[in-house]
C-alpha positions as CSV (number, residue, x, y, z in Angstrom):
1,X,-63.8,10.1,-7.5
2,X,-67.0,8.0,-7.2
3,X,-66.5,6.0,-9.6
4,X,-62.8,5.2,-7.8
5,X,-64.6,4.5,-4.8
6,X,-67.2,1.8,-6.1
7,X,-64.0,0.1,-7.5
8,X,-62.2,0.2,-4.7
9,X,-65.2,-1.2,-2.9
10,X,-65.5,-3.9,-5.4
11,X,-62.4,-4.9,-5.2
12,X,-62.7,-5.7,-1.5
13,X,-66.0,-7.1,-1.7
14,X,-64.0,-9.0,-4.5
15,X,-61.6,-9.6,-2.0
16,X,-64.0,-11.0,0.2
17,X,-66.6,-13.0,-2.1
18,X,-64.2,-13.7,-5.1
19,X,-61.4,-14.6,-3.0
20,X,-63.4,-16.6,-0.6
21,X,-65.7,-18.6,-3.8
22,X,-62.5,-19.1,-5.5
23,X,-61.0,-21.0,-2.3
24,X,-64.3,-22.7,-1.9
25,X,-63.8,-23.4,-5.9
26,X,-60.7,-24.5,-5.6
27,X,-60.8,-26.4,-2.7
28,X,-64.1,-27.6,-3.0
29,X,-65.9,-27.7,-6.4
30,X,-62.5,-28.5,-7.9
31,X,-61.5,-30.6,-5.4
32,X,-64.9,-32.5,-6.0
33,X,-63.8,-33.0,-9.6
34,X,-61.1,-34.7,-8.4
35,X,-62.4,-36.9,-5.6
36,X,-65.3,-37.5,-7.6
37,X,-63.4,-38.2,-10.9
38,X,-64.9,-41.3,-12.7
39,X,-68.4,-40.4,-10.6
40,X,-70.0,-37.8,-12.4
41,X,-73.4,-38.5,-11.4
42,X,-72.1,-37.3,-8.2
43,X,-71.0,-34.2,-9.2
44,X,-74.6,-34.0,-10.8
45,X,-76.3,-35.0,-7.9
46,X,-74.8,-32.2,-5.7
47,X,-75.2,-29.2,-8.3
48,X,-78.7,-30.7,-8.9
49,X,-79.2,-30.1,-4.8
50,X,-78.1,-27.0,-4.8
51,X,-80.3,-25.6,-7.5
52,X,-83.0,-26.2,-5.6
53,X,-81.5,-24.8,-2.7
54,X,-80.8,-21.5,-4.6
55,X,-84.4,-21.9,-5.4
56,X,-86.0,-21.9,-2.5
57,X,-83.5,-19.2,-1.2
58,X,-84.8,-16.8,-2.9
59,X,-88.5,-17.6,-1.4
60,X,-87.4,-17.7,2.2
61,X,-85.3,-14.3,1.5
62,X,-88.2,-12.4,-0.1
63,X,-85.3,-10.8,-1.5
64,X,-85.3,-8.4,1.3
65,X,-81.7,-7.6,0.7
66,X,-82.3,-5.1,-2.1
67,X,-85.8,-4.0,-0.2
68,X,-83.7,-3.0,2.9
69,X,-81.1,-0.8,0.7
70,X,-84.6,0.6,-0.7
71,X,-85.8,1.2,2.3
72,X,-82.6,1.6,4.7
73,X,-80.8,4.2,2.4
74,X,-83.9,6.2,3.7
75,X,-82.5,9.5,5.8
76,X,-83.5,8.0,9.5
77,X,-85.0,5.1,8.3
78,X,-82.3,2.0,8.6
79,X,-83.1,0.7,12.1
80,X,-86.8,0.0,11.5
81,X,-86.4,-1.2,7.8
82,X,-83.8,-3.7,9.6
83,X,-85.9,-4.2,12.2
84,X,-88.6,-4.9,9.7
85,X,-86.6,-6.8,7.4
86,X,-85.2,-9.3,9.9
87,X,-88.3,-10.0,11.9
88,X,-89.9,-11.3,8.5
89,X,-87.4,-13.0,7.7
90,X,-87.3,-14.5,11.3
91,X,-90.7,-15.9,10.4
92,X,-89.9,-17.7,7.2
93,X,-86.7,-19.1,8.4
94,X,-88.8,-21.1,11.7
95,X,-91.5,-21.7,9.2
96,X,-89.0,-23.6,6.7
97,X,-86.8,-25.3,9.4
98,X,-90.3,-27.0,10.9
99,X,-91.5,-27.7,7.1
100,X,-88.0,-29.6,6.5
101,X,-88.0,-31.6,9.6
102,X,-91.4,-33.2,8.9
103,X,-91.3,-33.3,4.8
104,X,-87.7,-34.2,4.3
105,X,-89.1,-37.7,3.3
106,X,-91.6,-37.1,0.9
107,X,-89.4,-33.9,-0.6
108,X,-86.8,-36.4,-1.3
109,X,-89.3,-38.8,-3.5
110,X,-90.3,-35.8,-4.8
111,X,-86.9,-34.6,-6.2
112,X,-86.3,-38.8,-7.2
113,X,-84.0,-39.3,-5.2
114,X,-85.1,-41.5,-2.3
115,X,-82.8,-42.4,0.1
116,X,-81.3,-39.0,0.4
117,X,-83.8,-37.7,3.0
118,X,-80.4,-37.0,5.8
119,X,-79.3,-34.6,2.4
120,X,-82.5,-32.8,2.2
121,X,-82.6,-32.2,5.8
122,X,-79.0,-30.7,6.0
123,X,-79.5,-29.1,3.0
124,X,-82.6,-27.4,4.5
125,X,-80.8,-26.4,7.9
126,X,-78.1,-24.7,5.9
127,X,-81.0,-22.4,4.0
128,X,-82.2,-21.5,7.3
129,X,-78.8,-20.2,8.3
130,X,-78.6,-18.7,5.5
131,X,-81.5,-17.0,5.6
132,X,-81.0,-15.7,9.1
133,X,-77.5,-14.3,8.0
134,X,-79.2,-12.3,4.4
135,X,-79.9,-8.8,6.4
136,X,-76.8,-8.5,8.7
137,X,-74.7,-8.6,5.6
138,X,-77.1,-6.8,3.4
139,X,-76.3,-4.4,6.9
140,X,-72.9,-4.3,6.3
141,X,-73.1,-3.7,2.9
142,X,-75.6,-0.4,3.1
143,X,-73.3,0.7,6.4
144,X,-70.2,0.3,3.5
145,X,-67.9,-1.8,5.5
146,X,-67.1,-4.0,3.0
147,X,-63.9,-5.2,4.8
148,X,-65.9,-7.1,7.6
149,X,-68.2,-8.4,5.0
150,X,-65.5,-9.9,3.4
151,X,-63.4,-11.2,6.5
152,X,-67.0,-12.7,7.7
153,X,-67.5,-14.5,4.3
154,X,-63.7,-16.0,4.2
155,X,-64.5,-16.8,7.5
156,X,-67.1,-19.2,6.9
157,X,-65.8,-20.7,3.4
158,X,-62.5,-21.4,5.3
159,X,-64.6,-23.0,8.0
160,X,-66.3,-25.3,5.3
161,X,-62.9,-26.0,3.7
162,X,-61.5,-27.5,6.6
163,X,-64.7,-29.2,7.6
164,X,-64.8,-31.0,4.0
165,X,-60.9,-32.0,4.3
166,X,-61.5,-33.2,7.6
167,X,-64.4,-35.5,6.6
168,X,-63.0,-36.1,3.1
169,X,-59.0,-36.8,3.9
170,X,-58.6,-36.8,7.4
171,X,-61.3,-39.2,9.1
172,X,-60.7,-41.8,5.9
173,X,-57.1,-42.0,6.7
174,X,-57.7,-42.3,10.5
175,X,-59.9,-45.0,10.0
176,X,-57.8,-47.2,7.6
177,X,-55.3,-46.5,10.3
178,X,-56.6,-48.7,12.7
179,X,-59.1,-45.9,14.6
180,X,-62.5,-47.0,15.9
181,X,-64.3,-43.7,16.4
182,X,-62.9,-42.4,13.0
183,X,-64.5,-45.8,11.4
184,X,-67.6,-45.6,12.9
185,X,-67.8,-42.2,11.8
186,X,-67.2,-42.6,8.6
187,X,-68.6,-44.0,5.9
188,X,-67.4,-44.1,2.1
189,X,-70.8,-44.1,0.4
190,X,-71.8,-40.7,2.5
191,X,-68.9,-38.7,1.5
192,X,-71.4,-36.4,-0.6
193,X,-73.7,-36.0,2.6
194,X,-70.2,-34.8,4.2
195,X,-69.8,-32.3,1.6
196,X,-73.3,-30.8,2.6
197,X,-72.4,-31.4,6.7
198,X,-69.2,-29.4,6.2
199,X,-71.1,-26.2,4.5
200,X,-74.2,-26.6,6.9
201,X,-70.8,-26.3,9.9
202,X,-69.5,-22.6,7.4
203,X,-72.9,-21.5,7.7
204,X,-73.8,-21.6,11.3
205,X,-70.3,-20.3,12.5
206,X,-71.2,-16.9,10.6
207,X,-74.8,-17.3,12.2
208,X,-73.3,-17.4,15.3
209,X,-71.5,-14.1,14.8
210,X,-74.1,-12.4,14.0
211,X,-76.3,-13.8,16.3
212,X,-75.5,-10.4,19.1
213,X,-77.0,-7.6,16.1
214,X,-80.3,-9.9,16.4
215,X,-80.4,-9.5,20.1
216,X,-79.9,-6.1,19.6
217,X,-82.8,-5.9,17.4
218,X,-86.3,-4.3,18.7
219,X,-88.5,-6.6,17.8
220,X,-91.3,-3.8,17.2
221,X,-94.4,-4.3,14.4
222,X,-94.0,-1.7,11.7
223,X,-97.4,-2.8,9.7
224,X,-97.6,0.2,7.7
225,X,-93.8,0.0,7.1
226,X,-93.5,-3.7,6.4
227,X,-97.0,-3.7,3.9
228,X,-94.4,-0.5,1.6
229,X,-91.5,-3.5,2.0
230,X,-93.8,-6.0,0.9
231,X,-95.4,-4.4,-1.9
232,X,-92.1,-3.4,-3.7
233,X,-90.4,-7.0,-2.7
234,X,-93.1,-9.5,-4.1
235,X,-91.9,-8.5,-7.5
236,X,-88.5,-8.8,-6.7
237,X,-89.2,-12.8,-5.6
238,X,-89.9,-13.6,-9.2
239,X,-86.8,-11.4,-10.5
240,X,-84.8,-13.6,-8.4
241,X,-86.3,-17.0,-9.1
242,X,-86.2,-16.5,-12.5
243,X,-82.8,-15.4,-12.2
244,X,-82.0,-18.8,-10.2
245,X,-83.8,-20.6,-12.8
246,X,-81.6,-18.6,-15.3
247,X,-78.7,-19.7,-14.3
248,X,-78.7,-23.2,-12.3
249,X,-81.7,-25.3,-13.6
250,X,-79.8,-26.8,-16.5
251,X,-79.2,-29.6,-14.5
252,X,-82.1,-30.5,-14.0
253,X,-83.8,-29.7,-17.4
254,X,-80.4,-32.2,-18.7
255,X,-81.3,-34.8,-16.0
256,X,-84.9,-35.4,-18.1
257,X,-84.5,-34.6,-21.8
258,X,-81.2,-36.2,-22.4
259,X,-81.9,-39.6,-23.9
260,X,-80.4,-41.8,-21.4
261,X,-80.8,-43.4,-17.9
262,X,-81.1,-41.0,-14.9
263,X,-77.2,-41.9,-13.6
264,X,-75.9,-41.1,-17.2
265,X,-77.8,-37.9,-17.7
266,X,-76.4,-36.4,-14.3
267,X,-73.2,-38.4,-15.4
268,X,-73.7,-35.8,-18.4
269,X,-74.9,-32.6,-16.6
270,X,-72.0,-33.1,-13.8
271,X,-69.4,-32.6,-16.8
272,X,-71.1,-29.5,-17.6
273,X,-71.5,-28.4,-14.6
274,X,-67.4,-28.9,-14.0
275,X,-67.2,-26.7,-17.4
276,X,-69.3,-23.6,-16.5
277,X,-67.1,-23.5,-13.2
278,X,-64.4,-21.7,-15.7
279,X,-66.7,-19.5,-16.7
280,X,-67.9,-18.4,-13.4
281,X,-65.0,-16.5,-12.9
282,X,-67.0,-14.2,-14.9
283,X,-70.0,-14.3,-12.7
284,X,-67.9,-13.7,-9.5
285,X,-66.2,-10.7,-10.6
286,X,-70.3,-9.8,-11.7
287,X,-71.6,-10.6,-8.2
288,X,-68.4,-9.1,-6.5
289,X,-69.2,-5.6,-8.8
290,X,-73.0,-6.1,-8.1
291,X,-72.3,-6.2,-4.0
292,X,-70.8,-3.3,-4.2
293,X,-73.3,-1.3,-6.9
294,X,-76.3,-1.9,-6.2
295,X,-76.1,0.2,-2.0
296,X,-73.9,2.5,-4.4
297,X,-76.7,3.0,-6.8
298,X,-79.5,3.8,-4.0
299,X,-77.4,6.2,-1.9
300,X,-76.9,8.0,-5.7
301,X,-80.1,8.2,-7.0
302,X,-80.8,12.0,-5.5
303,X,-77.4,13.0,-6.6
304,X,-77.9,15.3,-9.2
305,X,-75.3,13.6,-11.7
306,X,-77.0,10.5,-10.8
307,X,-77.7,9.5,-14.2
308,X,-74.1,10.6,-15.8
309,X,-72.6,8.1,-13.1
310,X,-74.7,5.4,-14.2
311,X,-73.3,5.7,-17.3
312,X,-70.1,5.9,-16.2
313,X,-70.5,2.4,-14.2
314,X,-71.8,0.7,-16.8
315,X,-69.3,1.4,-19.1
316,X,-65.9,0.8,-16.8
317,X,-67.6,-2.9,-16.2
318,X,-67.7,-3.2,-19.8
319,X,-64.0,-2.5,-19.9
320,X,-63.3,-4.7,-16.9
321,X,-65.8,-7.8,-18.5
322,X,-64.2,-7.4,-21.4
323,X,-60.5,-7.7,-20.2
324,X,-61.7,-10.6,-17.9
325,X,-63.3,-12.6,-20.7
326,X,-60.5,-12.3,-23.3
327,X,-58.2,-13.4,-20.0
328,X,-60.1,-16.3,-19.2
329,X,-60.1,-17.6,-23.0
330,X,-56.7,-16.6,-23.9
331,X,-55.5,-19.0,-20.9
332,X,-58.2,-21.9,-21.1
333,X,-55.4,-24.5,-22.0
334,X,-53.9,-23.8,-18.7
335,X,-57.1,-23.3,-16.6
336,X,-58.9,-26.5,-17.5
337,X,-55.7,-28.4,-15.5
338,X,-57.8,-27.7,-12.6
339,X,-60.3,-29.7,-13.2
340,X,-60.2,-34.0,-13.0
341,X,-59.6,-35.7,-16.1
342,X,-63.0,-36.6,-16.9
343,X,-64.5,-33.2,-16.5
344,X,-63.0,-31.7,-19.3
345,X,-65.2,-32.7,-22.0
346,X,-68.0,-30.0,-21.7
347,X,-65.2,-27.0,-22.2
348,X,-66.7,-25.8,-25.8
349,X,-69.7,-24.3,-23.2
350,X,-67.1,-21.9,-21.6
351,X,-67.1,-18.9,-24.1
352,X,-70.7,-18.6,-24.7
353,X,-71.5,-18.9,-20.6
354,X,-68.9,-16.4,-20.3
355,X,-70.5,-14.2,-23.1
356,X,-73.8,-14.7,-21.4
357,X,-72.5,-14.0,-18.1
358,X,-71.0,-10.6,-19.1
359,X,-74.3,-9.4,-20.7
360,X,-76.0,-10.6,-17.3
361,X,-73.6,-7.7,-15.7
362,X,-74.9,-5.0,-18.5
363,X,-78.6,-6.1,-16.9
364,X,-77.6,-5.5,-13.3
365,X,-76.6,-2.4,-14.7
366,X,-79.4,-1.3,-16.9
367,X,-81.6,-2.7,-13.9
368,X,-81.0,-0.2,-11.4
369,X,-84.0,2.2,-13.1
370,X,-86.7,0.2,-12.0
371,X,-85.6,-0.2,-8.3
372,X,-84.6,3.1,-8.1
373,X,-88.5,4.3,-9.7
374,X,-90.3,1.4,-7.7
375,X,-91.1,-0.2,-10.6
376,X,-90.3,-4.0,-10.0
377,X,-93.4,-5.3,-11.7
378,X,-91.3,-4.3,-14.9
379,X,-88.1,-6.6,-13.3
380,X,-90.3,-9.3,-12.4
381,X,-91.9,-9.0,-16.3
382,X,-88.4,-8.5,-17.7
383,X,-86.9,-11.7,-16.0
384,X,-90.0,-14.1,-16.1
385,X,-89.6,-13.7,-19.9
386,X,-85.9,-14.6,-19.7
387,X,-87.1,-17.5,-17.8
388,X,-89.4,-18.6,-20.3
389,X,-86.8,-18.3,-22.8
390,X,-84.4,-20.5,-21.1
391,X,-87.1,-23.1,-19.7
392,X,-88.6,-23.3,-23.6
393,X,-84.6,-22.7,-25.2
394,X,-83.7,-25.7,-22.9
395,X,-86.3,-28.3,-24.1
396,X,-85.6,-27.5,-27.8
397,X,-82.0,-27.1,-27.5
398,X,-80.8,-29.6,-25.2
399,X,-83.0,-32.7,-27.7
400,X,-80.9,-31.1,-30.5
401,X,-77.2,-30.0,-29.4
402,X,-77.4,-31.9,-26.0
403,X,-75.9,-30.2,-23.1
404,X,-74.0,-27.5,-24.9
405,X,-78.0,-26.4,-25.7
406,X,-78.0,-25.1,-22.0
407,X,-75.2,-22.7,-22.6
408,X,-76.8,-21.2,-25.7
409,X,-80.1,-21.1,-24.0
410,X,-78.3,-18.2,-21.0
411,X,-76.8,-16.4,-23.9
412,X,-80.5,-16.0,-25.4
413,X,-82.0,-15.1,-22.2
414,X,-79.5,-12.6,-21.4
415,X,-79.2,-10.8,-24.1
416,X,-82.8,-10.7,-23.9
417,X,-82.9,-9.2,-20.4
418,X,-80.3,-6.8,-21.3
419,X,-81.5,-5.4,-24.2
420,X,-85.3,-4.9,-22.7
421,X,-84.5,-3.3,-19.3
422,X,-82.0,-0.7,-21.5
423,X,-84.8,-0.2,-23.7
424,X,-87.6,-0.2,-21.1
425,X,-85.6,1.9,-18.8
426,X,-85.0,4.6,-21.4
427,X,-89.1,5.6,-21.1
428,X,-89.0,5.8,-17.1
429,X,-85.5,6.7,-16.1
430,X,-83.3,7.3,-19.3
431,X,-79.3,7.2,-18.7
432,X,-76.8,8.1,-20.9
433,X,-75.3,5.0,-21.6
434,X,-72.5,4.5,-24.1
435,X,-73.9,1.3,-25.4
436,X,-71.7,1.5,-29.0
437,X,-68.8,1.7,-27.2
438,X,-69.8,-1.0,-24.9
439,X,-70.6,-3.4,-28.0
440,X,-67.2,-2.2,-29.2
441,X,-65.4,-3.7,-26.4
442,X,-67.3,-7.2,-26.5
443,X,-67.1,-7.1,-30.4
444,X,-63.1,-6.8,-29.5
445,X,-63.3,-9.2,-27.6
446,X,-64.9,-12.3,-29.1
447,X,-62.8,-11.0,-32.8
448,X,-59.1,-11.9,-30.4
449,X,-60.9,-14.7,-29.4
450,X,-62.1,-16.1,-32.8
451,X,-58.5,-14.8,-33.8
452,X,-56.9,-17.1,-31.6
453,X,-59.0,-20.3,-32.6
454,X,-58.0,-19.6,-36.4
455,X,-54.4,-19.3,-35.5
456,X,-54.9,-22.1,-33.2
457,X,-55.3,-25.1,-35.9
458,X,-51.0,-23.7,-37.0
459,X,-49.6,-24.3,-34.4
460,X,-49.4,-28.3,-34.1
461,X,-50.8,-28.3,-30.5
462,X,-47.5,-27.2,-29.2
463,X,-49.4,-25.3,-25.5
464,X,-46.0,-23.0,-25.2
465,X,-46.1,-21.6,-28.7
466,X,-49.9,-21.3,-28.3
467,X,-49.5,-19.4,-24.8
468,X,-47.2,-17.2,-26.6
469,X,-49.4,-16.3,-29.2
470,X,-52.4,-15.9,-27.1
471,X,-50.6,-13.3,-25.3
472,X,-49.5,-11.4,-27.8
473,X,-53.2,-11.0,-28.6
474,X,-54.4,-10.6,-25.1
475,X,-51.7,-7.8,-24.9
476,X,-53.3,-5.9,-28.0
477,X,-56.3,-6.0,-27.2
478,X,-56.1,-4.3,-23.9
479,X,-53.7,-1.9,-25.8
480,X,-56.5,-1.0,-28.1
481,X,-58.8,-0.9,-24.6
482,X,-57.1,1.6,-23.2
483,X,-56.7,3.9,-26.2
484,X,-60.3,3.6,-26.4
485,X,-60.9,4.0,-22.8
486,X,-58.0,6.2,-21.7
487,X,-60.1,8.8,-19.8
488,X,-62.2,6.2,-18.1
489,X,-59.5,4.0,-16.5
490,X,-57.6,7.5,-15.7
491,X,-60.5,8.4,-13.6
492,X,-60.5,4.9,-11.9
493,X,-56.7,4.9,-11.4
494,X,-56.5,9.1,-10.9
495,X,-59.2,10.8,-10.0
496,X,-60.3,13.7,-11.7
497,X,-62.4,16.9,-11.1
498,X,-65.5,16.9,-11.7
499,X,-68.9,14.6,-11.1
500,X,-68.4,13.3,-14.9
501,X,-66.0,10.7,-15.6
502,X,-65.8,10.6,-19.6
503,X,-62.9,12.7,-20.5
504,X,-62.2,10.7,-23.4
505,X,-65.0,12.2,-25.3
506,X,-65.0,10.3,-28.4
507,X,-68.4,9.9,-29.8
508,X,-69.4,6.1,-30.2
């Protein structure tokens, strides 16, 4: 029955954050491919911006997120850790807003891209709404009312939708029409500073909604509260840089080691970039599970089949990875349609970035031992060396197999991170988990997908007879899933008795 209640509330956080980052990637990212087709150092320039913005997100957030379900999940406790949590975070957001304002100039030169100072400052308001909005909907999360979560996050993508296709299609067209006001608004060269305008316009709407539960707020000093936050956050700051670094700095690694000028290498990275947005339908189904898990995994850690559930967890997102990645690879043909034209190049990075994605879910999962044991100088260890694997992966990789180098550089580092928290974590908090059969189902998977490619070079490039065949696999494969996982998706689908969920008791 737990188990079926995390996946119920992942699949409405899913409905909230995947549904709401697959509009924004359809509509958006994939639009971008589109309107940007033939400008790829556009596309390059704008994930290059938001690396950093990731970046410094996790600085301003002190990842106070997953100190407040620390500290919140707490019997009497959640007021003054929000309290706590929101005031600080009060302070860095001002802090950062005045820092932006008077060093947008010299953080543009900085970055080598003078001339875009009006990006950085925009770019710089939106982290401070975003920063601002980090506890009410780490609130909503450890409250479990995932449904507003997820209405308040569609909200503000929709919002950002609608301001990018009004800038984008609407105020072009008005002005070629003959309008004045639409013509002196707009302006063709700026149409990536609209992009940033129109997320800057998402963000602030949800501020604004939230903007009553910080009235409500008593703004009381905790100091002996705040310096217990503090000492188990700090650790948690590098976790998450590293993490950013991780997964979004290949942009900017690609931007200085590839051989050529600065507009071709971003020309180069933007193709990428349109690539590993295929395979981050794998990380949104991880972040939609991890929204869900990780208040789930504090408000468990005194049940006394804690460590059984773990398991459990960890194993039915195995199952679901698994299915997801086979999915994704069987149908590539059909997905890549999404993208322009000239962003298809880079599409031989999608099933290692998807492998490396999944085994960055099995580290969320193994993870949970050193929050839980307030241990996050072994996290922040744990993913600085992932870091330097990908930073020193990067240089050596990219000079060799240019950008696809990136993609093998997250598969090293996750694996990495995966393999030492399990290992780590069996010393301080060990959990039974089933990690044969969880190789098992990711040796499945990549055998129907190497099975595909060998049966691939038959079938004279005819996309029906391919899709057909595909199928066929993808349709054994999660035949021989759920033979091997019958119990476990029983328990998902119909609950069973009992705080175990591993009725299918074959041994590994």
């Amino acid at each position: 029955m737990t188990l079926r209640r995390l996946a119920g509330e992942t699949m409405i956080y899913g409905t909230g954050y995947i549904l709401g980052k697959v509009l924004n990637y359809l509509l958006i990212t994939v639009y971008l491919t589109w309107k940007f087709d033939g400008e790829q150092d556009q596309y390059g320039l704008y994930t290059d911006f938001y690396f950093y913005v990731a970046l410094i997100l996790v600085l301003l957030t002190l990842r106070m997120e997953t100190t407040f379900f620390r500290f919140g999940s707490e019997t009497g406790q959640t007021s003054r850790a929000f309290g706590q949590a929101a005031l600080t975070l009060t302070g860095t957001a001002l802090l950062w807003t005045a820092f932006v304002v008077l060093c947008k100039d010299p953080i543009a030169a900085a970055l080598q891209y003078p001339g875009y100072e009006t990006h950085v400052l925009v770019l710089g308001l939106i982290l401070t709404m975003d920063v601002l909005v980090a506890i009410p909907f780490a609130s909503l999360r450890l409250e479990q009312r995932p449904v507003r979560f997820a209405v308040l996050k569609i909200a503000g993508i929709a919002i950002n939708i609608v301001a990018v296709l009004v800038f984008l299609e609407v105020l072009p067209r008005l002005a070629a029409g003959g309008s004045d006001w639409a013509a002196r608004m707009y302006n063709h060269d700026n149409r990536l500073l609209y992009v940033f305008m129109a997320n800057l316009i998402g963000s602030a709407s949800v501020f604004l909604f939230f903007l009553p539960r910080y009235l409500k707020v008593r703004w009381v000093w905790d100091p002996v509260l705040l310096r217990k936050m503090l000492a188990y956050t700090l650790p948690l700051i590098v976790v998450g840089l590293a993490g950013v670094i991780n997964q979004s700095s290949y942009i900017t690694f690609q931007k200085h080691i590839l051989p050529n000028s600065l507009t071709e290498n971003l020309s180069a990275g933007g193709v990428y970039a349109a690539a590993t947005r295929i395979a981050i339908i794998m990380s949104l189904f991880i972040t939609a599970f991890n929204y869900a898990a990780e208040p789930f995994f504090f408000q468990h850690a005194r049940h006394k089949d804690a460590k059984t559930i773990y398991a459990d967890v960890a194993r039915a997102f195995a199952v679901a990875g698994s299915v997801l990645f086979v999915v994704i690879m069987m149908y590539l043909d059909v997905i890549q349609l999404i993208l322009g034209r000239s962003f298809r190049e880079g599409l031989a990075v999608v099933p290692i970035l998807l492998l490396a994605f999944f085994f960055l879910g099995l580290y969320y999962n193994f993870s949970i031992w050193y929050k839980i044991t307030d241990r996050t100088r072994y996290g922040a260890l744990i993913s600085g060396i992932g870091a330097i694997i990908t930073i020193v992966l990067n240089v050596l990789l990219i000079r060799e197999l240019e950008v696809i180098g990136s993609a093998w550089a997250a598969l090293a580092c996750y694996v990495f991170m995966a393999g030492a928290c399990y290992l780590i974590g069996r010393k301080f908090f060990p959990v039974p988990y089933r990690l044969g059969r969880i190789l098992i189902l990711i040796s499945l998977a990549c055998l129907t997908f190497f099975a595909s490619e060998s049966i691939r070079p038959l079938l004279d490039g005819q996309l029906w007879l391919i899709l057909l065949v595909n199928t066929g696999l993808l349709i054994l494969f999660v035949g021989i899933v759920y033979r091997l996982e019958k119990g476990l998706i029983r328990s998902v689908v119909q609950p069973t008795p009992g705080p175990s969920l591993d009725k299918g008791g074959e041994s590994d």
